[in-house]
N, C-alpha and C positions, 0 to 999 in steps of 0.2 A: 768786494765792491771797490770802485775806482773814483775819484775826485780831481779834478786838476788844479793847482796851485793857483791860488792869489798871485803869482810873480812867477809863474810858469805853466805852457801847455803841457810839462810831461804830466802825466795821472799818476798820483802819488798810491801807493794801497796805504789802504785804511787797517794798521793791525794795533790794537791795545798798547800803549805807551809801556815804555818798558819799567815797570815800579824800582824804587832803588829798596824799599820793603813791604811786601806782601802782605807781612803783617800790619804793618802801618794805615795802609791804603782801607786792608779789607777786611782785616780783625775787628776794630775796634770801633771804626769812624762810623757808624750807624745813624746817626741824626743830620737832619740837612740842616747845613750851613748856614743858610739864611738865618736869623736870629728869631726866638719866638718860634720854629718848625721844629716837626719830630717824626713828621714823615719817611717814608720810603724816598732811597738814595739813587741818584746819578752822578756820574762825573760829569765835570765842567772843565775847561781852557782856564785857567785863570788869566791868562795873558786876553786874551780874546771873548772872551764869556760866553764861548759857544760850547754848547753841549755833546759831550764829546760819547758815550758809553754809560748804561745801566749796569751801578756799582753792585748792585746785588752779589753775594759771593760766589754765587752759581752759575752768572752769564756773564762772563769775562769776554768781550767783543765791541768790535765798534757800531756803532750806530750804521742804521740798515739803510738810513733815509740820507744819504751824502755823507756821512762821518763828520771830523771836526772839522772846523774850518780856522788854519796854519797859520799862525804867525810867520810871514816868510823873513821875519828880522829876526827868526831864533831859528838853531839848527834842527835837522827833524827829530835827534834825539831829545833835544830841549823841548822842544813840542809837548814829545811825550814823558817827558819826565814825571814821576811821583811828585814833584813839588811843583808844579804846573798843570796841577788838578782838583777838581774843587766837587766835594759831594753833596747833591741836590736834589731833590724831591722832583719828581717829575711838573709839577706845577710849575713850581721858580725855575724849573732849569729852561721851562718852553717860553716861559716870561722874558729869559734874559735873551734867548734864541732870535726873539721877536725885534728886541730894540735894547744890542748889546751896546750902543755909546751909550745908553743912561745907566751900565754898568760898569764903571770904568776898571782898568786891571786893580788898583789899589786898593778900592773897596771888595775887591775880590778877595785880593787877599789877606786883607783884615780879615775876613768870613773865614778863612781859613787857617791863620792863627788864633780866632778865638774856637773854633773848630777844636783842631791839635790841642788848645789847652783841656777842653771839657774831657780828650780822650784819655787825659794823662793818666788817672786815677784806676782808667779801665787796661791801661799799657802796665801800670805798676802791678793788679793783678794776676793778670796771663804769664805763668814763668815756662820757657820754653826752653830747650839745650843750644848750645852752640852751635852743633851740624844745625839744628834746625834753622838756627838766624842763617847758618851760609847758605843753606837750601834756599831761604825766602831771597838772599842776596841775590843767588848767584841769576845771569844772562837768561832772563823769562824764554820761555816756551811756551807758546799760546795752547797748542795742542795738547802738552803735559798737562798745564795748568787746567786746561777744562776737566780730562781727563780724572785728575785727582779729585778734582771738587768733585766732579757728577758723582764716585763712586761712593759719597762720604756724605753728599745731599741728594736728598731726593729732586726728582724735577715737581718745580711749580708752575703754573702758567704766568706768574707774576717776575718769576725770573725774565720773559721776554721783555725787549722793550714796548713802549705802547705804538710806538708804529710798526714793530712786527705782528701784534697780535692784528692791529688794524688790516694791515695788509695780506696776513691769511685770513679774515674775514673774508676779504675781499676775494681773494683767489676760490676761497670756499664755495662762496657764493656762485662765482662763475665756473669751476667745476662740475653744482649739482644740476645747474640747468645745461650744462656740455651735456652732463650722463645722460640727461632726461631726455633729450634732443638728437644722440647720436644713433639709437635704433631706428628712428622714422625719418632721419632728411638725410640727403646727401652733402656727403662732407661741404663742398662748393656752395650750398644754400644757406648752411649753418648760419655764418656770421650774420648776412640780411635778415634773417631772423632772431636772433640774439639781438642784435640793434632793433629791430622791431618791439620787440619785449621791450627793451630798454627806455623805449621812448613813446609808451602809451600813456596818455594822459588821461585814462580815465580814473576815477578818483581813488584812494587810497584806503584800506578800512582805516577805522579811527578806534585805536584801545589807550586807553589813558592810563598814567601813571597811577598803580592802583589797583588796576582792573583786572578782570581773566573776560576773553571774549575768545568764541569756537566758531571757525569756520562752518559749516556743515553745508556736505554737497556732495551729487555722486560719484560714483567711481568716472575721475575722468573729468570733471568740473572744471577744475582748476585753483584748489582751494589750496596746495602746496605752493603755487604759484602766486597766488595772491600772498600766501605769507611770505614767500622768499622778498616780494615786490616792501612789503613793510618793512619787513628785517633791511632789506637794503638801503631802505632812505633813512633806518635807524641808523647802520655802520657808516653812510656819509654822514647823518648829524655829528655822529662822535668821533669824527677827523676833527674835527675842530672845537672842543670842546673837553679838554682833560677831564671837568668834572662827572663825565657819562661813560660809564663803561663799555667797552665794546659789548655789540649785540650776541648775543648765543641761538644758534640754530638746532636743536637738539633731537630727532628721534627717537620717538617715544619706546621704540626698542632698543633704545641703549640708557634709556633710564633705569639701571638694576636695583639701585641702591638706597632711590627716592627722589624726589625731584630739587629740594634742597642741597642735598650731596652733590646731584651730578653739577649744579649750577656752580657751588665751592667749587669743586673738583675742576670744570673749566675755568672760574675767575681767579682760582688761587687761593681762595677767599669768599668773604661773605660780600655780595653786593654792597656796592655805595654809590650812595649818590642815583641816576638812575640804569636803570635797567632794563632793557627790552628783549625777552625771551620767546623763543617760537616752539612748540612739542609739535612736531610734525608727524603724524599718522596714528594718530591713537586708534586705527583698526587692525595695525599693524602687533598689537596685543590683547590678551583675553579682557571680555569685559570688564571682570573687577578689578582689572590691573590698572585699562583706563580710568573707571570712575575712582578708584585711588588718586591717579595722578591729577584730575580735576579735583579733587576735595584737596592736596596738596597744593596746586595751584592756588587755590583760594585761599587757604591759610598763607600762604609766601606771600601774597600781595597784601595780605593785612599787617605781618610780621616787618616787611621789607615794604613802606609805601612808597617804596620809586621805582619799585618795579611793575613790570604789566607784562601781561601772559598773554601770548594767543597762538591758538590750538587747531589743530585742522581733524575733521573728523566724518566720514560719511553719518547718511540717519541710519539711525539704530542704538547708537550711543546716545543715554538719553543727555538732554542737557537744557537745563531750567531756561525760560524764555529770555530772559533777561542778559543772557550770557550769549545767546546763538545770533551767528549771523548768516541769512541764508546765502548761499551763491545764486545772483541769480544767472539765469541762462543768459548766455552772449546775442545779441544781434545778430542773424544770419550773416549780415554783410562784414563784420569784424572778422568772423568766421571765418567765408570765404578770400578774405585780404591774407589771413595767416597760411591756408590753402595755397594761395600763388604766390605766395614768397616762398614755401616748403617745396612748390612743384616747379617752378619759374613758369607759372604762365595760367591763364584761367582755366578754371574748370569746363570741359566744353560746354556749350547751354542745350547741347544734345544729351546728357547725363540729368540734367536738371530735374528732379522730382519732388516729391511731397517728403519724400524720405529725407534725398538731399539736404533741404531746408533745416529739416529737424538736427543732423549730423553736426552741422555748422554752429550749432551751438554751445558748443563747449570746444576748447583749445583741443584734449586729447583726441577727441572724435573730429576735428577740423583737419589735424596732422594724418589722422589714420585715412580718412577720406581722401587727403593728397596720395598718400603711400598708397594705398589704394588704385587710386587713377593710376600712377607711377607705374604700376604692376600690370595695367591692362586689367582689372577684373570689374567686375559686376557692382557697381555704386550703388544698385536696389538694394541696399539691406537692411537690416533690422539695427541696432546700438549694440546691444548684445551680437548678433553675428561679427560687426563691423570688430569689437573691441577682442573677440575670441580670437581674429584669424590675425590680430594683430603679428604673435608671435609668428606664425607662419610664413607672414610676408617677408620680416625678418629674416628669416632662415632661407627664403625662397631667391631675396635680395643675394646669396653666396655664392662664390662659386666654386665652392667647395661643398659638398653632399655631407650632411648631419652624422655621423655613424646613429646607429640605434641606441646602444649603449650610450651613446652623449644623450639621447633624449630620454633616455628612461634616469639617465645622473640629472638632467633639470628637475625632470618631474620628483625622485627623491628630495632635492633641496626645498623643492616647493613645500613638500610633508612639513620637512626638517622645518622651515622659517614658520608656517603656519601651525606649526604644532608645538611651539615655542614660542615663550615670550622675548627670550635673551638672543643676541645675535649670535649666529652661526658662523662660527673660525674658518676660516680656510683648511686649518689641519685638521680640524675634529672632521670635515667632511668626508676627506681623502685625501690622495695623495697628490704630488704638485702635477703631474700630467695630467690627472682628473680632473683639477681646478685650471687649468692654461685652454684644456678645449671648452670648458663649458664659457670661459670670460671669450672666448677666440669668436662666441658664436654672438658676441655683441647683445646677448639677453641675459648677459651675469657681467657684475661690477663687482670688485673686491682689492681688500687691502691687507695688509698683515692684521689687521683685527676683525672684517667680518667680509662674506662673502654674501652677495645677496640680489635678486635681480635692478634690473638697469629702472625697472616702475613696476608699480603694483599690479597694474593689470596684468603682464607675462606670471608674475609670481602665483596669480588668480587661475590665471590659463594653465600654466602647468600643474597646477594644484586638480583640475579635472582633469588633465590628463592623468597624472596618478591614480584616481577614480577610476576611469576606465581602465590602466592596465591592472588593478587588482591591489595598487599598492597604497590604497586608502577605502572604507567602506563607506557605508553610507552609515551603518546604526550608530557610527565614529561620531562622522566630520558631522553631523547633522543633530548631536546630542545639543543641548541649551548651553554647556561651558563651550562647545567648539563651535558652534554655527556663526556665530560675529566674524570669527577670521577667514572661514569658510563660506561663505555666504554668495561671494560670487564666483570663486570656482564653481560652487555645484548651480548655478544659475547657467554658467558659461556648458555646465557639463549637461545641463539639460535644452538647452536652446541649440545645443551641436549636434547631440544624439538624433539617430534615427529615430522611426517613427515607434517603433515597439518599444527600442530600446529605452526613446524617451517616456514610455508609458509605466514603465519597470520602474524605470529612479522616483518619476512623482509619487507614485505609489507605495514605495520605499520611505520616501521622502513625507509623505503623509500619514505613514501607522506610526513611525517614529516622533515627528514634531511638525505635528501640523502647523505651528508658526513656521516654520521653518518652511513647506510646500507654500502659506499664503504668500510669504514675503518672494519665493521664488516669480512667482506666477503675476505678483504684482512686477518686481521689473522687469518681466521676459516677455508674458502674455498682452495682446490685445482683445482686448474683449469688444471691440466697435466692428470688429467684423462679423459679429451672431448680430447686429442689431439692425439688421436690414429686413424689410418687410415680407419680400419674398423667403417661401421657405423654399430647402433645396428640394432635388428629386428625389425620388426613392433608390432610383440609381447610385447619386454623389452618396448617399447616406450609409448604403450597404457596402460601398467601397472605403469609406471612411472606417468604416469598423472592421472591416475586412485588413485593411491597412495596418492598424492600429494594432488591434486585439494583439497584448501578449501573449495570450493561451493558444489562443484559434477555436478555441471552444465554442466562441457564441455562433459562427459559421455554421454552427451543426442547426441552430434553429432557423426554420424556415421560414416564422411569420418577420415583417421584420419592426413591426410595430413590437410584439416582446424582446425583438432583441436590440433594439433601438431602446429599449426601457431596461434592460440587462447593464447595456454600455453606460448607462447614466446614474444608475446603482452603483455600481464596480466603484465608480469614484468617491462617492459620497459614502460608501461601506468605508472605503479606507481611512478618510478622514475623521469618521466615528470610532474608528478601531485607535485612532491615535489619541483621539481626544478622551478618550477613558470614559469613566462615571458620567460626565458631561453631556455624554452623548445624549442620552436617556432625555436630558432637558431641551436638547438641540432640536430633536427629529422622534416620530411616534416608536415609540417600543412597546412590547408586551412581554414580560418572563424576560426581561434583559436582552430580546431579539427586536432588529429592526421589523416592522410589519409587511405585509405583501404588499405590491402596489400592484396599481391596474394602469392599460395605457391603451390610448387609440392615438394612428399617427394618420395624418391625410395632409395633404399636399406641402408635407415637408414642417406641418406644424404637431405638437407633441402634445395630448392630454394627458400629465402623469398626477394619477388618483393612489391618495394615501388612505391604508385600509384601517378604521378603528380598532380592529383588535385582533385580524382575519392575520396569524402567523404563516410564512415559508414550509412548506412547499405549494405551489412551486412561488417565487420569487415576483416572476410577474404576472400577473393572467389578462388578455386582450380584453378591453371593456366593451360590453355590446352596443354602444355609440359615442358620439364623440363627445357628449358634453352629461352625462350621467346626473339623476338626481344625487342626494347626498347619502342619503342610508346607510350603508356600511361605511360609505365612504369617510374617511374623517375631513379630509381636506381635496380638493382637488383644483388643480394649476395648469397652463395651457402656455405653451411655452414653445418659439423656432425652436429647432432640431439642431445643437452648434455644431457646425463643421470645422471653424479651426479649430491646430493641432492639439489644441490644450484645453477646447471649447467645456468638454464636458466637468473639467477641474473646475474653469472659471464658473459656472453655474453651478457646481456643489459648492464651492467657497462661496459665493451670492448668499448662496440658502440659508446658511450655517448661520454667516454672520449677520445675516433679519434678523433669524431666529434668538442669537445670542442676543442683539441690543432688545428685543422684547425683553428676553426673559430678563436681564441686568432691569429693564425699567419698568418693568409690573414688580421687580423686588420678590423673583419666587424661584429663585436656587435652591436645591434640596439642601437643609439644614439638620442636626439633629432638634428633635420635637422639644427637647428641654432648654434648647438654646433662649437667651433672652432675644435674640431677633424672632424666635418666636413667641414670644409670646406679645410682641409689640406687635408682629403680624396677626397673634389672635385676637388681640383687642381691638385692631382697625376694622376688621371682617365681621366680628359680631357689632360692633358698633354700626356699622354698616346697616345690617340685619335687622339689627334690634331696634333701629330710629327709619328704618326702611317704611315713609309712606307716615310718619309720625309728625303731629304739627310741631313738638318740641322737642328737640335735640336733650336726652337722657344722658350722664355721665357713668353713672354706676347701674350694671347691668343685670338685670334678672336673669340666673340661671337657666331659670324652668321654660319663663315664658320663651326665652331664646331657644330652648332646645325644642319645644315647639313648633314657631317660626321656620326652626332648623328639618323640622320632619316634613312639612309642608312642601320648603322648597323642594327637598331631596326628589320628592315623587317627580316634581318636573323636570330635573337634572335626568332622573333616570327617564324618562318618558320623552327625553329629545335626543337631536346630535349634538347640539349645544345650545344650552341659554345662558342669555345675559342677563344682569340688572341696571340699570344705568340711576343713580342719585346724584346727593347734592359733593359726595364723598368720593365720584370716580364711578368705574364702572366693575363690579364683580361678573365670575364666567363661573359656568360647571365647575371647571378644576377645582376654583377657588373653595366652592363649598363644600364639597367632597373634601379637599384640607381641613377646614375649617369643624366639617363633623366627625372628623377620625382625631383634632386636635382636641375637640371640646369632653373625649372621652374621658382625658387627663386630669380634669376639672375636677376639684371637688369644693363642697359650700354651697350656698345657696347664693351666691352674687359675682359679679366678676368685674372688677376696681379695673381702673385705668392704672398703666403701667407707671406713668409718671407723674406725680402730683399738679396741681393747680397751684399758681398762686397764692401767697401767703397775705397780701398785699392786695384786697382785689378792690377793682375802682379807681385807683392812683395810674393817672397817666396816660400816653395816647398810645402807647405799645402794650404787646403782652409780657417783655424784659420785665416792665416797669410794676409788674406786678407780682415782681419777686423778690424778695428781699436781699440783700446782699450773702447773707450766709447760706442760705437756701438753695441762691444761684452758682456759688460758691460748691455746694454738696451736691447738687445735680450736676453740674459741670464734670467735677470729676467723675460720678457714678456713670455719666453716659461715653466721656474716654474710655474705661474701662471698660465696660460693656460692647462696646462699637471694638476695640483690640481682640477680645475672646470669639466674638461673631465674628469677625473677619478671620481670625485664624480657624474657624469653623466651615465658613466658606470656601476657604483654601481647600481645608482635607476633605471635605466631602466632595465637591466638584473637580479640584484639579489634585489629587493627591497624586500622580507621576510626575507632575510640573511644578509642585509649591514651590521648592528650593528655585527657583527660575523666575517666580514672582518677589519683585523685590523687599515688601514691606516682610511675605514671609521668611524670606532670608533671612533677614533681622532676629528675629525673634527665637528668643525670650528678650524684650522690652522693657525698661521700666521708662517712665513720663514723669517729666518736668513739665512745667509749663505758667505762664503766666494767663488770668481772665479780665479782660479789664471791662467793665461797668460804668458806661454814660451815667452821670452826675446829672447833667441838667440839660442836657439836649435832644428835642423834640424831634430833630430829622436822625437821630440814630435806631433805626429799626431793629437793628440785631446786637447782639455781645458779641467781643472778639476774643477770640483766644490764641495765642501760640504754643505750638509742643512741641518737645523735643525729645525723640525719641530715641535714646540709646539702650546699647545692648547690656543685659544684666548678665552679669556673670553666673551671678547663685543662684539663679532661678535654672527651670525647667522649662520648656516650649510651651508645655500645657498647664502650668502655674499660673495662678490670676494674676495680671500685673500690678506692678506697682504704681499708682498715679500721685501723681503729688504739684497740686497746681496752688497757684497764688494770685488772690485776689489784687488788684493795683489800680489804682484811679483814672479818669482818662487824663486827665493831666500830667505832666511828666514825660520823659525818655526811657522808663525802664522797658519796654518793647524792643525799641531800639538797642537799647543795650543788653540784653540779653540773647539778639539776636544775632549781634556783633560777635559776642561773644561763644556762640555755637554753631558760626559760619564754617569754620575748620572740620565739622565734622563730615564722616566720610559718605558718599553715597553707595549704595549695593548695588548688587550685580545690573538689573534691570533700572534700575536710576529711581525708586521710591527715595524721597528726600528725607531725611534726619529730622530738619524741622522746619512746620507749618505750620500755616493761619489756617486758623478753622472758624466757622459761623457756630455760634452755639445758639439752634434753633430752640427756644424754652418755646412752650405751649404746645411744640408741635409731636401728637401721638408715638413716632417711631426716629426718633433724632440715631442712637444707636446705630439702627438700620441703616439710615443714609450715610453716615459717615466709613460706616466696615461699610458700605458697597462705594464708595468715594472712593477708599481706597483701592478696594478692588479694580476699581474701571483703570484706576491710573497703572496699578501693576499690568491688567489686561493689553491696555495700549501700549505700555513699552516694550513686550516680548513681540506686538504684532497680530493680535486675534481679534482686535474693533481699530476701526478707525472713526473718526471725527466721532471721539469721545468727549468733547465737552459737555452736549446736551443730555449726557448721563449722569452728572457731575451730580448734578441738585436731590 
């Protein structure tokens, strides 16, 4: 770098003053000058007080930002002399930079003889040989001298100066959005677009010193973009600003070693002062490796409070409300603005559709829409089509022809990135001609440390491509540990596939992990085109299945009302087949087989009749009209006939998940019968029963008389298709009692007690809390954690045992609980008790071990909630994001508190793999 003289145009080079010793300068002098500092070192001009080089003894150079500024009254070797240099803390040295006449040379160099004297002590130490004094004498060599140092010090990031690190920020930063930008626009648009970005003012997220806040949005959003937008106005803050670190941009797959390491490992050090960090792609690793680096995140900002994390991350990765921010969708018209600066010119309003509209709402699908136009093709598309053929147009942009072999090496690296957490070398891939075409083809970016696509969507896209040539399965990428990083390759690999072929993968896709088909079919499928009133013809109907059928089998039936009921089975068979034990509760069985159904089909609309107890052969049989009494029938539904591609998945997913939020909220999962959920479900049913039609609600139950009551009804269970009871307690069905009299078999004694006591306390107060004593409340509190942990992990094995480990509260476990219950004193609007628990994992225990609870009573008054919960924020979350620790309501009085709580959890693990949505009203 070059400067030109105070007293002359030539440009002087700027090289390191030449030391008269080496050791003098950089052995010993380690404390800044300034008096009272103990800081990290810079050289300084003494003549001048400008800051001349970071003394550190590993980055011997001059200053990036101008060099020094010359005394043209002294020669340039005097300049640079060892005795015309003064070592300073990065702070005082920018301070005297700023307003070097209130640093006159004299008090400079007082600083610098009282300097030289502190070091005297550390010079008398150090005994070195004579070669080695003439070595430090002799005529510097910048190059040697790095040379030697680097081999003998490691590199730190703290050896840069702070306007080097500043201005690789800066370079970094413009880099990633170059990478991101140069597959989809043409070189000539770039810049108008980069200055576009540059200068939108729409507002900024806002994470505080302190905090973790997570993007979440989808593939294509713009959630990396919005953090680059943050990170950037961080790295201008800290231009000016010594006490603020420069900003870290980080990839969450180059986090190997933890997220505190990796942050040292860039600052040199441990954060000071503040800190602003970005973990960009956390889907870019397996799930627990994410929810790792969020539970690390949250401890780093409580360890470090000036730092603040924010994270970008599609849904699926759970992450507590409190912390997420959604993206929202862009305004078409934003959209289309980025559009015609990518295209130079509008989109024609001849293309314009309903499609269009939706496209424009995100930057990545705004850019691909232009590229698109650019290419001459079809702007009718789906998100999914538009983001699959992304790659393509890419390649189609060349003018040079792909070889084959190049594409089946992307499609392997897709494996390799997505089948790993850690970044993939250039040399582990292959060899360097194998890495020059795949980077040549503008859908690979790489450096001496990792190779990897130019944006996550080609890395998606070639990841189905692997799929289809063979070089990834489905029983694989679609398991519960791979489906997060795979998730839109096999969405991309299903929305491309032909019509058969895409009927093979869901199906695939559904005996394996049925979350894994709902979530496909939620981003790929529309289901508003079955919701139109007209049904189709018998024509489009028998062509559709015609189309479809992977077998070709159902072709051979003639009627097309059973084979129209065949097509609609197929899917829902598969879905049962994946969802295991489950099924049984989902949809009618008999001897562990789905039932026959019946069907009548007339002008495009479907009567499909579930048979009570009538098993296969054959599968479906034609019903002699279209709207049948009920008799055999168990249930019977009337339903259009779906004709899009995916119709008949989308109404078996429909089905399923009624079917699951009933069963979750009547509370009747198959359990074992000794379980305490059941027996909290025995005592509500005969309670039921036994006060059924009764003017006074009984606590403690008669046996006999109950089993009585119990023989009565049975006769009308057996003697209908179903009856109800409707009281003051809900509504009991057939099922229920038929449980309820295969449960009471169990029984022995002559009475049957309520599971959980009454108040000890009774009369005192306007709640039913209030009618419990502190110790009591205290011993129930615990006995019902306890009990609600053994029922939930009961739940698990019975109903999901091929999926628990994928449920997150099951991962955990073996559990033991902490926790604190705090007990309103004297306040009349406090309706419920609260508790908090924290649930870690035991070591010594067993899965099937009763836990250990261990809670403590605390008053409402005080902080220890707060502080205890402070205190167990670091902990980590599991696979599916069940949280470590919670507030929980401790319902006293109410019959089956247990129950609600192991199904509380349950619902929460259910929703973050994906098998219910809008799960809240299951909560209670």
């Amino acid at each position: 770098m070059a400067k030109r003289s105070a007293a002359s145009d030539k440009p002087i080079e700027h090289r390191v003053p030449t030391p008269g010793t080496v050791r003098q300068l950089y052995g010993t002098a380690f404390a800044c000058a300034k008096p009272g500092c103990r800081a990290e070192l810079y050289a300084v001009n003494t003549d001048t007080g400008q800051h001349v080089l970071n003394s550190h003894v590993a980055h011997i150079h001059a200053r990036s930002e101008g060099g020094p500024r010359w005394n043209p009254a002294m020669s340039e070797a005097d300049n640079r002399d060892v005795d015309n240099l003064l070592l300073l803390c990065f702070p005082h040295a920018w301070e005297i930079d700023q307003v070097p006449d209130d640093y006159p040379a004299e008090m400079l160099r007082a600083w610098k003889r009282d300097q030289l004297a502190n070091c005297e002590h550390a010079h008398r130490s150090w005994q070195i040989s004579d070669d080695e004094t003439r070595e430090a004498v002799a005529p510097f060599d910048l190059g040697a001298a790095v040379e030697k140092i680097s081999a003998v010090v490691p590199f730190n990031p703290r050896m840069r100066s702070r306007i080097e690190t500043w201005q690789l920020a800066i370079r970094r930063g413009h880099a990633m959005r170059v990478a991101r930008l140069t597959p989809l626009i043409q070189a000539e648009r770039r810049p108008a677009v980069l200055a576009w970005m540059a200068g939108r003012e729409d507002p900024l997220v806002e994470v505080r010193a302190g905090q973790l806040r997570v993007l979440v949005g989808r593939l294509g959003a713009g959630k990396s973009e919005q953090a680059l937008r943050w990170w950037g106005q961080a790295v201008q803050e800290a231009a000016n600003d010594p006490d603020t670190e420069i900003p870290l941009f980080l990839p969450a797959r180059h986090i190997t070693a933890g997220l505190e390491s990796a942050i040292a490992s860039e600052l040199g050090g441990d954060p000071s002062g503040r800190c602003q960090v970005v973990i960009d792609d956390l889907d870019s690793v397996p799930l627990r490796e994410a929810a790792r680096l969020l539970a690390e995140a949250r401890q780093l900002v409580h360890t470090w409070p000036g730092v603040s994390v924010l994270a970008t991350a599609r849904p699926g990765i759970p992450v507590p409300d409190e912390e997420r921010i959604l993206i929202e969708p862009w305004p078409a018209q934003r959209g289309a603005e980025l559009a015609k600066l990518a295209l130079g010119d509008e989109i024609p309003w001849r293309l314009w559709n309903t499609e269009t509209s939706d496209l424009l709402t995100s930057p990545l699908t705004a850019l691909g829409l232009a590229a698109r136009v650019h290419a001459g093709r079809d702007v009718k598309v789906s998100r999914a089509q538009l983001l699959a053929d992304l790659a393509t147009m890419v390649i189609d942009s060349q003018s040079d022809e792909v070889a084959d072999g190049t594409w089946q090496d992307l499609a392997r690296l897709a494996v390799r990135i997505l089948g790993q957490s850690q970044p993939v070398a250039a040399a582990s891939f292959g060899p360097l001609p194998v890495v020059r075409r795949l980077t040549a083809t503008g859908l690979v970016v790489g450096d001496s440390t990792e190779l990897t696509f130019a944006l996550p969507v080609f890395e998606q896209f070639f990841g189905s491509e692997a799929l289809r040539m063979g070089l990834a399965d489905v029983e694989t990428i679609a398991a519960g540990s791979a489906f997060p990083q795979w998730r839109y390759a096999l969405a991309f690999a299903v929305s491309t596939a032909l019509d058969q072929d895409q009927e093979r993968l869901v199906a695939g896709l559904a005996m394996v992990n049925p979350a894994a088909a709902f979530w496909v079919l939620d981003e790929i499928a529309d289901d508003n085109v079955d919701r139109t009133h007209d049904g189709p013809s018998d024509e489009a109907i028998a062509a559709l299945i015609s189309r479809r059928d992977p077998t070709g089998e159902l072709t051979a039936e003639p009627d097309l009302a059973i084979r129209a009921g065949q097509w609609l089975r197929g899917a829902e068979q598969a879905l049962l087949t994946g969802l295991g034990p489950l099924a049984e509760s989902l949809a009618r069985h008999r001897d562990g087989r789905l039932v026959q159904w019946g069907t009548w089909l007339q002008n495009g609309h479907l009567t499909l009749a579930r048979s009570r107890d009538q098993l296969p052969p054959p599968d479906i049989i034609k019903l002699p009209e279209i709207w049948p009494s009920l008799g055999r029938w168990h249930r019977i539904d009337g339903i259009r006939f779906p004709t899009s591609g995916l119709g008949r998945w989308l109404r078996a997913q429909k089905a399923l998940r009624e079917q699951l939020r009933t069963v979750i909220r009547r509370r009747t999962l198959p359990i074992p019968r000794t379980s305490w959920l059941a027996r909290e479900r025995l005592y509500l049913l005969a309670e039921f029963v036994y006060n059924y039609g009764a003017a006074r609600r009984r606590h403690t139950i008669d046996l006999a008389e109950l089993r009585d009551t119990i023989t009565v009804w049975m006769e009308r269970v057996n003697g209908s298709v179903r009856s109800t009871w409707q009281g003051t307690g809900g509504t009991v069905d057939s099922d229920d009692i038929r449980w309820l009299a295969a449960q009471l078999d169990m029984e022995a004694g002559d009475t049957l007690p309520p599971p959980w006591p009454d108040g000890d306390q009774p009369g005192i107060g306007r709640w039913i809390w209030q009618t419990y004593s502190p110790e009591l409340t205290l011993t129930l509190a615990t006995d019902i954690v306890r009990e609600a942990l053994v029922g939930y992990r009961q739940l698990a094995e019975t109903s999901f045992p091929a999926f628990g480990d994928a449920l997150g509260l099951y991962s955990m476990l073996p559990v033991r609980v902490e926790g604190l219950v705090r007990r309103p004193v004297n306040d009349e609007n406090a309706y419920m008790i609260e508790m908090i628990v924290s649930l870690d994992p035991d070591l010594d225990a067993q899965r099937s071990d009763e836990p250990s609870v261990d809670l403590r009573l605390v008053p409402d008054e005080g902080d220890e909630f707060w502080t205890f919960s402070q205190e167990r924020r670091h902990a980590i979350r599991t696979t599916f994001g069940q949280s470590p620790l919670q507030n929980v309501n401790l319902p006293l009085g109410h019959m089956c508190p247990a129950t609600s709580l192991a199904y509380r959890w349950l619902v929460q693990d259910l929703a973050g793999v994906g098998w219910i949505k809008d799960h809240h009203g299951l909560l209670d």
